[in-house]
C-alpha positions as CSV (number, residue, x, y, z in Angstrom):
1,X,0.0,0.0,0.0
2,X,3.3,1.7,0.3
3,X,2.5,5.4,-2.0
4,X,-0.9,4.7,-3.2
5,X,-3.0,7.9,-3.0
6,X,-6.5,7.7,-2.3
7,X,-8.6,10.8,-3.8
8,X,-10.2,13.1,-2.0
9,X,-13.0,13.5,-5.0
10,X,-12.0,17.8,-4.2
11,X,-11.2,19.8,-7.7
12,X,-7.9,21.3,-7.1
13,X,-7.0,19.7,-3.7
14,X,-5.8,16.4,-5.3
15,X,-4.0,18.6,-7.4
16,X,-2.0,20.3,-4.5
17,X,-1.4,16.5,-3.0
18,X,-0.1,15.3,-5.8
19,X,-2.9,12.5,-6.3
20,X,-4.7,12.3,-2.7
21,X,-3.9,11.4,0.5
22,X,-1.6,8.5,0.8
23,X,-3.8,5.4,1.6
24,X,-3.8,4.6,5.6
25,X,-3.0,8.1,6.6
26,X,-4.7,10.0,9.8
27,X,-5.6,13.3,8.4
28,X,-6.5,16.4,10.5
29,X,-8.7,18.9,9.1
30,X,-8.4,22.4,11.4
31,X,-10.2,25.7,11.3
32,X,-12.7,28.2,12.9
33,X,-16.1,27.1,13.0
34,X,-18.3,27.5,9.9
35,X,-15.0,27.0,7.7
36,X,-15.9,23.8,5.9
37,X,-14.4,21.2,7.5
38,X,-17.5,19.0,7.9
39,X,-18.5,19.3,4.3
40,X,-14.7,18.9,3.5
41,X,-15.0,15.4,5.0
42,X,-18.6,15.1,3.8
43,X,-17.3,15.3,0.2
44,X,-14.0,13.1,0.7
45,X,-16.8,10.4,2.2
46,X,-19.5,10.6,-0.3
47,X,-16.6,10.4,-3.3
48,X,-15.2,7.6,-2.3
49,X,-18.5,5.8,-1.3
50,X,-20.4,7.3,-4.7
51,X,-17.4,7.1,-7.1
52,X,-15.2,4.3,-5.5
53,X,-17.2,1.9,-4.9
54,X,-15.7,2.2,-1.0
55,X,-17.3,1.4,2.3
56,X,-16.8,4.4,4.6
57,X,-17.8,5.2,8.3
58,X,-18.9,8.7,9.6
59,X,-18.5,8.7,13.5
60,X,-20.2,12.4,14.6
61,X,-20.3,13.9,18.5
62,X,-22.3,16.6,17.2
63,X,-25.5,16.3,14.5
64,X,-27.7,13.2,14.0
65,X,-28.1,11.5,10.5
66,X,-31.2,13.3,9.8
67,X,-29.3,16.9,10.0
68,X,-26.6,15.6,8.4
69,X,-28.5,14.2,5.4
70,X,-30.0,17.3,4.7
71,X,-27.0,19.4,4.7
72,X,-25.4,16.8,2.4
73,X,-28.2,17.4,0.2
74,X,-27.6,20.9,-0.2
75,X,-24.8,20.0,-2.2
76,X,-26.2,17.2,-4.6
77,X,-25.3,14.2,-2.2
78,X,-27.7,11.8,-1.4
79,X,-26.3,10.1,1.9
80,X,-29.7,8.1,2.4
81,X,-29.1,5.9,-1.1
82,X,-25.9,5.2,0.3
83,X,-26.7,4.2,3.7
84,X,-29.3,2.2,2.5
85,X,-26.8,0.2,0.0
86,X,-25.0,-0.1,3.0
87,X,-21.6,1.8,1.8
88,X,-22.1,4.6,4.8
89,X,-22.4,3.9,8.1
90,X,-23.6,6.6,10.1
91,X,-22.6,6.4,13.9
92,X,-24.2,9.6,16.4
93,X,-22.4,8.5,19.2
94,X,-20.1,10.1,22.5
95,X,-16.3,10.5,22.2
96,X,-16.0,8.0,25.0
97,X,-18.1,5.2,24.4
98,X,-16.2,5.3,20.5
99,X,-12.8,5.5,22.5
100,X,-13.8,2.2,24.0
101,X,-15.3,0.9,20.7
102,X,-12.3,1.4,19.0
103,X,-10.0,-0.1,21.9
104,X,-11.8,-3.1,22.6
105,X,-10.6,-6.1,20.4
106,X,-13.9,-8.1,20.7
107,X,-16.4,-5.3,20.0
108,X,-18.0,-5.4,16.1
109,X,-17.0,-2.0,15.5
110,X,-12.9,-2.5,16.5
111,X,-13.4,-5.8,14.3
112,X,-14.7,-4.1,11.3
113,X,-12.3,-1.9,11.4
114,X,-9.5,-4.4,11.8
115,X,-11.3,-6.6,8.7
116,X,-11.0,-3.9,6.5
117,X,-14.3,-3.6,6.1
118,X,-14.1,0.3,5.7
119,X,-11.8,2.0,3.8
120,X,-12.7,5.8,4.8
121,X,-13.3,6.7,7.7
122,X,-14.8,10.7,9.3
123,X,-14.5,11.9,13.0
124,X,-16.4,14.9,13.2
125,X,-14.9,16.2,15.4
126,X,-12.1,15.4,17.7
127,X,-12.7,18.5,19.5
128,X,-15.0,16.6,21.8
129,X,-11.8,14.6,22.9
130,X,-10.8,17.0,25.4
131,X,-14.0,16.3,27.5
132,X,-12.6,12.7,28.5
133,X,-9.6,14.3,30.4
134,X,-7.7,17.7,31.7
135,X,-4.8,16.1,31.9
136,X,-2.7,16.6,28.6
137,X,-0.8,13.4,29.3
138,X,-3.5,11.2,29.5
139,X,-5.1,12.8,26.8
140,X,-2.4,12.4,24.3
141,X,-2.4,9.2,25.3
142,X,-6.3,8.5,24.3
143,X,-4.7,10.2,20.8
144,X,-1.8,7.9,20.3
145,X,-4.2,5.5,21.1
146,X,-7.0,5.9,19.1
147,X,-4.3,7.1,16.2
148,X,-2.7,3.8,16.4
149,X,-5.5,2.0,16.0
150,X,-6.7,3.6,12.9
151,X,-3.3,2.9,11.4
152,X,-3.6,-0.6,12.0
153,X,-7.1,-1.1,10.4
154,X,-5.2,0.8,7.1
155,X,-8.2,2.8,7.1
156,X,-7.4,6.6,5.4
157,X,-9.2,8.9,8.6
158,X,-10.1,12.0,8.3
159,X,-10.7,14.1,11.6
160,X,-12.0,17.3,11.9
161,X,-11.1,20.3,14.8
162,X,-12.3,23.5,16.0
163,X,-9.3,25.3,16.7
164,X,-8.6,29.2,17.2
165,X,-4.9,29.5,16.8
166,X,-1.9,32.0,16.4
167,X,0.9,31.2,13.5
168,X,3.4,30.2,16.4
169,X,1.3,27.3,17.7
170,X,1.5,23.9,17.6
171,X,-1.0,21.3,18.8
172,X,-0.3,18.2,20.2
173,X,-3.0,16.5,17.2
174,X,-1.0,18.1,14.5
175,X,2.5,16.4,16.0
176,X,0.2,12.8,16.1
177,X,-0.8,12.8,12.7
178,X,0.2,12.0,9.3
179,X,-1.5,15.2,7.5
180,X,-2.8,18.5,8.7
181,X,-5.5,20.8,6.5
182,X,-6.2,23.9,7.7
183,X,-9.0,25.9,6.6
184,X,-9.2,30.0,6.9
185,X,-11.6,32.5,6.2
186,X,-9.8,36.1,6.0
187,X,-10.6,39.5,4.9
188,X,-8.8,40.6,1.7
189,X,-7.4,43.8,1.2
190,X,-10.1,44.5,4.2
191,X,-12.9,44.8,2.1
192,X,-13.8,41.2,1.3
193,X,-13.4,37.7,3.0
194,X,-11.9,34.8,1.0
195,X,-11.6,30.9,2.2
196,X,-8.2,29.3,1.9
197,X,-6.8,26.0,2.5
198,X,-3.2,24.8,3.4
199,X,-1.8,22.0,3.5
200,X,0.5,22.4,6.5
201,X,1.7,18.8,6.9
202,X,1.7,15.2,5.0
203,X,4.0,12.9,5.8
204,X,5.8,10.6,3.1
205,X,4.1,12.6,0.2
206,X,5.1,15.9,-1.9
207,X,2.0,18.8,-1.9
208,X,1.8,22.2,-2.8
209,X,2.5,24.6,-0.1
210,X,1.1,28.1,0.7
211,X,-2.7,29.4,0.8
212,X,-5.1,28.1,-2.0
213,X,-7.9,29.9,-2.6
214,X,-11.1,27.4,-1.6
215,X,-14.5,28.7,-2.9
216,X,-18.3,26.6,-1.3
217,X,-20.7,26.0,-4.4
218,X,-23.6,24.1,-5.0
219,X,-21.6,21.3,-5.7
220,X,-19.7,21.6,-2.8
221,X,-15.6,22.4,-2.1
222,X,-13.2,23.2,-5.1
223,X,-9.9,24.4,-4.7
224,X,-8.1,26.6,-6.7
225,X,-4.0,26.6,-6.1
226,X,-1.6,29.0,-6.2
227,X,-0.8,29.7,-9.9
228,X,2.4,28.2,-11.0
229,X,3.2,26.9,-14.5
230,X,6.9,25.2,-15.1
231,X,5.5,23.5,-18.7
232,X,7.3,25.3,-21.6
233,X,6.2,25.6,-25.2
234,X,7.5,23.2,-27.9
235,X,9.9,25.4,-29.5
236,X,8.4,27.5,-32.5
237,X,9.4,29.9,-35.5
238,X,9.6,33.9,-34.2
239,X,6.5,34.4,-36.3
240,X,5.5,37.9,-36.2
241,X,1.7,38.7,-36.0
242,X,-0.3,42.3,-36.4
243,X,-0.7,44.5,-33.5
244,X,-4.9,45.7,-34.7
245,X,-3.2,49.2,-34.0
246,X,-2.0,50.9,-37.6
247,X,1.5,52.8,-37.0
248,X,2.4,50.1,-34.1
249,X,3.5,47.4,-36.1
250,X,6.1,49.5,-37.4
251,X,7.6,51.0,-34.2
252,X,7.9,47.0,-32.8
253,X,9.5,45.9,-36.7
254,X,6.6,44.1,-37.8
255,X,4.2,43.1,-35.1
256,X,4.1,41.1,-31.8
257,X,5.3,38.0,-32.0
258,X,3.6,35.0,-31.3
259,X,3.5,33.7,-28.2
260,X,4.5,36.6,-26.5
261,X,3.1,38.5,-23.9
262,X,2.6,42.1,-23.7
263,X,2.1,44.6,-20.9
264,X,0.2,47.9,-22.0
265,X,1.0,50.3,-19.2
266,X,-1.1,53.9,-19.1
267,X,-2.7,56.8,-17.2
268,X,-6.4,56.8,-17.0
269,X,-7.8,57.6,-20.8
270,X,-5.1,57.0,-22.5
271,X,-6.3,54.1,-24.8
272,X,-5.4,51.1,-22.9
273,X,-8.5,49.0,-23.1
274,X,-9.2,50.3,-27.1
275,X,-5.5,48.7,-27.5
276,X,-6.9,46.0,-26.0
277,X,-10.0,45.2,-28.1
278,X,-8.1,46.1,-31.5
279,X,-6.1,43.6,-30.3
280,X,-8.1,40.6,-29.8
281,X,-10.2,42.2,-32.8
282,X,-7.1,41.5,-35.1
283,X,-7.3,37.6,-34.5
284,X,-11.3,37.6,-35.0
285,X,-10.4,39.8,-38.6
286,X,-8.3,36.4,-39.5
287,X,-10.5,33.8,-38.0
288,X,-9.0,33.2,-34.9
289,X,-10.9,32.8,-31.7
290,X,-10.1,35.1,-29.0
291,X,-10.2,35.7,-25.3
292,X,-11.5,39.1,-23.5
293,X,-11.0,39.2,-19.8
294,X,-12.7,42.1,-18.1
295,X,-13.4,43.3,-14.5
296,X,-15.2,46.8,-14.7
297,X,-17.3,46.1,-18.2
298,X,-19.5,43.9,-18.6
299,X,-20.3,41.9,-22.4
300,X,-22.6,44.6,-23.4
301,X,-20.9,47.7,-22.3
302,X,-17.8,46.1,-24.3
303,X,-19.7,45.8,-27.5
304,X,-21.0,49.0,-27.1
305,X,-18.1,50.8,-27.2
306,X,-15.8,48.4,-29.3
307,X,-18.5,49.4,-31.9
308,X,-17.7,52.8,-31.2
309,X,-14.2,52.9,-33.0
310,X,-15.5,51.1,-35.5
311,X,-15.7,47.5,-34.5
312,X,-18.7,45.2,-35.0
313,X,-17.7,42.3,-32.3
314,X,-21.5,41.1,-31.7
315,X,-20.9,38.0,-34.4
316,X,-17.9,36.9,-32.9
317,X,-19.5,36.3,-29.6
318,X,-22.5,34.7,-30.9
319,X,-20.1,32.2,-32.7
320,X,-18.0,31.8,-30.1
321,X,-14.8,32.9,-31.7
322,X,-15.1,35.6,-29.3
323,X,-15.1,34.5,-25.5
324,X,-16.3,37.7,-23.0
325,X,-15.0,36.9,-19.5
326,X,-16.5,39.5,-17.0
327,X,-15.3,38.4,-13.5
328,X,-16.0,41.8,-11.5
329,X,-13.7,43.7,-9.3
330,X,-13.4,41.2,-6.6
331,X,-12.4,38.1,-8.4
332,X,-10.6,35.8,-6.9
333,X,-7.0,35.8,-8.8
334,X,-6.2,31.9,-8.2
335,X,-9.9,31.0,-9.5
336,X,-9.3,32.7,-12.4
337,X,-6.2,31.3,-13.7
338,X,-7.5,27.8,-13.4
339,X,-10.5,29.0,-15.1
340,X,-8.5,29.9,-17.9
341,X,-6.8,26.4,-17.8
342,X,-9.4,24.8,-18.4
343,X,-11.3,27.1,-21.0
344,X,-7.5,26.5,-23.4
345,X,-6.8,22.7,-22.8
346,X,-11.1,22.8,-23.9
347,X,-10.9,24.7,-27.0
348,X,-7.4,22.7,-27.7
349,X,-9.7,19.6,-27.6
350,X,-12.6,21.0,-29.7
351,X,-10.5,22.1,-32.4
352,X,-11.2,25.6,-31.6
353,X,-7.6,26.5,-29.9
354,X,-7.4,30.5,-28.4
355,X,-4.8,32.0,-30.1
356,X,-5.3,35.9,-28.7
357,X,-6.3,36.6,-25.1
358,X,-6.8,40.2,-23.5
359,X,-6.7,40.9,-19.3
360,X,-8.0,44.6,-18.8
361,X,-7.2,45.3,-16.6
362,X,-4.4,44.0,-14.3
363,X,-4.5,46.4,-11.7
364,X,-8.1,45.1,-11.0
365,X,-6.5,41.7,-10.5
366,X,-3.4,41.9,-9.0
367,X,-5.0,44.2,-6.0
368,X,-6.9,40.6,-5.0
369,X,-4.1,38.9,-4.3
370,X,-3.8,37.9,-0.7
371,X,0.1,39.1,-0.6
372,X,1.1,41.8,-2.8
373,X,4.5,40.5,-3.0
374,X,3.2,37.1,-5.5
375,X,2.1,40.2,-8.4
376,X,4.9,38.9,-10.2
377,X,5.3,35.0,-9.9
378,X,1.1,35.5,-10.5
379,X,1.8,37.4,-13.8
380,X,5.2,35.0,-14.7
381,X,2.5,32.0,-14.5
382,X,-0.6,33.4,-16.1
383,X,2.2,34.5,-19.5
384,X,3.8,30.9,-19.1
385,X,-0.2,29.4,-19.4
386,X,-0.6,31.3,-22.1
387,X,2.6,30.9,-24.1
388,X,2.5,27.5,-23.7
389,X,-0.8,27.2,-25.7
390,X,0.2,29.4,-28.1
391,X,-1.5,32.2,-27.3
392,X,-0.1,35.6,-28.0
393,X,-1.3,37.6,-24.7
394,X,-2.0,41.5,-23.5
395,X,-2.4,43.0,-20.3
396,X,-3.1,46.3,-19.3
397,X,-2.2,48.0,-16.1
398,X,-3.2,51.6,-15.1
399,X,-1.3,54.2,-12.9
400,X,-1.8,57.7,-11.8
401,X,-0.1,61.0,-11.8
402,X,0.6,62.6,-8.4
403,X,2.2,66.0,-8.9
404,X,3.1,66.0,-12.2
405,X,5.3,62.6,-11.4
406,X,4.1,59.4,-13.6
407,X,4.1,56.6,-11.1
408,X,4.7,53.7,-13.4
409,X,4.2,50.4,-11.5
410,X,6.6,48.6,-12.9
411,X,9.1,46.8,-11.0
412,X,12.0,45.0,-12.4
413,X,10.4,42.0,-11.3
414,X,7.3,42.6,-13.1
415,X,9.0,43.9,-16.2
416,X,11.4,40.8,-16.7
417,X,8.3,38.9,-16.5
418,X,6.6,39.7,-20.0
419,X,8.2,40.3,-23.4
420,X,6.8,43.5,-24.7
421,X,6.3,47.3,-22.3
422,X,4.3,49.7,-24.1
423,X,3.6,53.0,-22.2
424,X,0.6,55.2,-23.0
425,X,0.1,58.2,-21.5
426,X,-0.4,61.8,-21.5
427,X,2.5,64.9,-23.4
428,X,2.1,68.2,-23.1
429,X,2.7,69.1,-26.6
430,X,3.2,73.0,-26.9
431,X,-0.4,73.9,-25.5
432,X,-1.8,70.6,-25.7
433,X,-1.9,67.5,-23.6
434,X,-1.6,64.5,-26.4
435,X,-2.0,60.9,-25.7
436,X,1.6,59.4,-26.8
437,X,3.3,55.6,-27.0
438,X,6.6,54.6,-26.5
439,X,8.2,50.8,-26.8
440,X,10.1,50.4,-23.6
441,X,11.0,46.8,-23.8
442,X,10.8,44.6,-27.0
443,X,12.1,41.2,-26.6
444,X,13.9,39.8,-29.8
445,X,13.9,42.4,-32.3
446,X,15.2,46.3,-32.9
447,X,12.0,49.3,-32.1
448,X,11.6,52.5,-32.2
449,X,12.4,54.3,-29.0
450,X,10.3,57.1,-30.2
451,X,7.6,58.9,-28.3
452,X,4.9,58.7,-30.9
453,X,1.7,60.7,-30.9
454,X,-1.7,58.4,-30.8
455,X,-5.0,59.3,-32.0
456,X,-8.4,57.9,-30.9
457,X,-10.7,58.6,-33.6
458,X,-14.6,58.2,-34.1
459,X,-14.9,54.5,-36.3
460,X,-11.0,54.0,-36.8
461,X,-10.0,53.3,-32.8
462,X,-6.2,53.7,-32.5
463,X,-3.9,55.3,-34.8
464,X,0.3,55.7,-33.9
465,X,1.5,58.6,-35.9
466,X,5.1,56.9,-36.9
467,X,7.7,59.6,-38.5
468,X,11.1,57.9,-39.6
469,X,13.5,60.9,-39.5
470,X,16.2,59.7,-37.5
471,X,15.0,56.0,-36.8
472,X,16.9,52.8,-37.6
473,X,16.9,52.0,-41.0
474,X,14.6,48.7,-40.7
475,X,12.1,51.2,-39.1
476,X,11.9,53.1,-43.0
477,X,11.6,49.9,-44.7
478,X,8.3,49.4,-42.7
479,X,7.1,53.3,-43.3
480,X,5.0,51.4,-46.4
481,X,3.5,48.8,-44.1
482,X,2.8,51.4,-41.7
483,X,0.9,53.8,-44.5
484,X,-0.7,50.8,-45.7
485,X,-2.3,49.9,-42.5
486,X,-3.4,53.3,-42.1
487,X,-5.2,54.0,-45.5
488,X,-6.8,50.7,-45.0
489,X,-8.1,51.7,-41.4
490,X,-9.2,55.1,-42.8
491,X,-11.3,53.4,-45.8
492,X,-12.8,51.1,-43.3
């Protein structure tokens, strides 16, 4: 049995366990009260009973079958049908008189157990442990006892706790056991509460460490892990692809390239989201689907004004070559990215891969994160997702002017993460303030280091007014492309 996992049936939490809980292990499932540790052992019982085909025992100090039925049933689990197939066994019983139960060789329960006639097992919760004794010797000696016994049956126990604890502590229950869950429920950025799960011990296995977002549905838990992505992309020609923006091909020598991902930094109003949608536009113009991420505009809204420089995006959606996310401004970052894991390795399959995807804006999602610190191993794994599927990716990310002073978020951390920097934003040009781009970082090829006026017109969106005096000499080569692009945006 040595390494076999046994799943836990919870989206995301195998994930971050590498498979499951090793078979045999005592598992201890901590956190405040109303957390989710009973319906996190609810779920791990009914998957294994349901899916399986396993014969589990639910030992509770607290609710009686009939409460806990209904709760199940909240969540699309139907605990009666398995109870009367005789999979579950329900016991509502004392701490005590199960203490004895367990220790006495010729009872039925200690000799189902030691049969291996269940294979899961829930304590909910071992809380009530503490009422058998004061004395913290005797008690962890009712622990190791029970503990041991549970590892002799081979049975995989889960056990849930109350517990109110500081980061410094720790119990005597989390020192007896193989594996230790806790669950959280925090304010974020003190304005809304998120649910989080960590893994803070599993002996003899590898998992996933640090806080994982864990979200209650109808269907019950899912986790969501901390973003990483180590996969990289089969290796693939520097193929250069257009920018939707006429004049901006030519400042980056021909267009993004694919694959890459670009960061559109700018002030408020200075064309980042109309970048954006002539963007993800471009693909739909060539029959590729496309991926809008949004958190202040809805699908509407965004058709609405897309339609406003001149683009008729309504089709696309209705086809699906255009896919609207609108998460809101508190969307959970971690949810998000998985989201969008699953939406490419789906289209991959259908034959419909996403080769252009849009985030507008970052700032919106980055100021979820639970620790500021991650923005850029977040953004390093969200590009990586991307690239490795091929998809040629843009965010945008807003700052503000205090005192004159631009205040460009842009740490070297952030900007080593992503292959293209363009900077929008406001110049006072003799007595007028005109929005302006400039290239600050193009990976791979020469650009224009130029600050180059932009226009926003009425039915033609973005325009970058190029002039070649002065610029490398690949740059004048491209002046043609650039005019090109712009007659044709002007006769559109």
């Amino acid at each position: 049995m040595d390494g076999q996992r046994e799943e836990t049936g919870i989206k995301g939490l195998d994930l971050v366990l590498g498979g499951g809980f090793l078979k045999g292990a005592t598992v201890l499932v901590q956190g405040l009260p109303g957390s989710g540790k009973t319906t996190l052992g609810l779920q791990f019982i009914y998957h294994g009973a349901s899916r399986k085909n396993q014969r589990a025992l639910i030992v509770s100090f607290e609710e009686f079958p009939t409460q806990m039925f209904r709760d199940a049933k909240n969540f699309g689990w139907d605990f009666e049908e398995l109870v009367a197939a005789q999979k579950v066994r329900i016991i509502a019983t004392s701490p005590q008189a199960f203490y004895q139960q367990v220790r006495d060789p010729s009872g039925e329960l200690s000799r189902q157990l030691m049969e291996g006639q269940f294979q899961r097992l829930l304590i909910d919760s071992l809380s009530h442990f503490q009422r058998l004794t004061s004395d913290p010797v005797e008690l962890r000696e009712i622990l190791s006892g029970l503990l041991n016994r549970l590892r002799q049956s081979q049975v995989t126990a889960l056990m849930t706790q109350e517990v109110r604890w500081s980061e410094s502590e720790v119990s005597l229950e989390q020192y007896a056991v193989d594996a230790v869950v806790q669950l959280f429920f925090e304010a974020v950025n003190k304005v809304h509460r998120r649910r989080f799960l960590e893994v803070l011990k599993a002996r003899g296995q590898i998992f996933q460490s640090g806080r994982h977002t864990l979200e209650i549905g109808k269907e019950g838990i899912e986790v969501y892990p901390v973003p990483t992505w180590t996969k990289e992309p089969i290796p693939a020609p520097m193929n250069r692809i257009p920018t939707g923006v006429p004049g901006l091909d030519a400042m980056l020598g021909g267009g993004f390239f694919e694959g890459f991902s670009i960061l559109v930094v700018g002030e408020t109003g200075s064309g980042k989201s109309t970048m954006a949608r002539q963007f993800v536009a471009k693909a739909l113009q060539a029959g590729e689907t496309a991926l809008y991420i949004s958190f202040r505009e809805g699908t509407l809204k965004i058709l609405q004004t897309a339609r406003t420089i001149g683009l008729e995006l309504e089709e696309a959606v209705a086809d699906g070559r255009l896919i609207i996310f609108f998460e809101g401004l508190d969307s959970d970052p971690y949810r998000l990215f998985w989201t969008v894991k699953d939406l490419l390795e789906a289209r991959q399959q259908e034959g419909r891969p996403i080769r252009r995807a849009a985030v507008d804006s970052l700032s919106d999602l980055l100021s979820n994160l639970p620790d500021p610190s991650f923005a850029s191993q977040y953004l390093q794994a969200f590009a990586r997702l991307f690239s490795f599927h091929g998809v040629t990716s843009l965010f945008t990310l807003g700052y503000t002017v205090a005192n004159g002073v631009q205040q460009i978020p842009i740490d070297s951390d952030l900007a080593r993460v992503v292959d293209c920097i363009l900077n929008l934003r406001y110049t006072l040009l003799q007595d007028h303030l005109r929005k302006t781009l400039t290239v600050v970082k193009m990976r791979g090829t020469e650009h224009d280091t130029g600050v180059r006026p932009v226009r926003i017109g009425d039915g033609e969106g973005m325009i970058v007014q190029t002039g070649f005096e002065g610029m490398p000499s690949f740059i004048r080569k491209l002046q043609q492309l650039a005019e090109e692009q712009m007659a044709e945006s002007s006769g559109s």
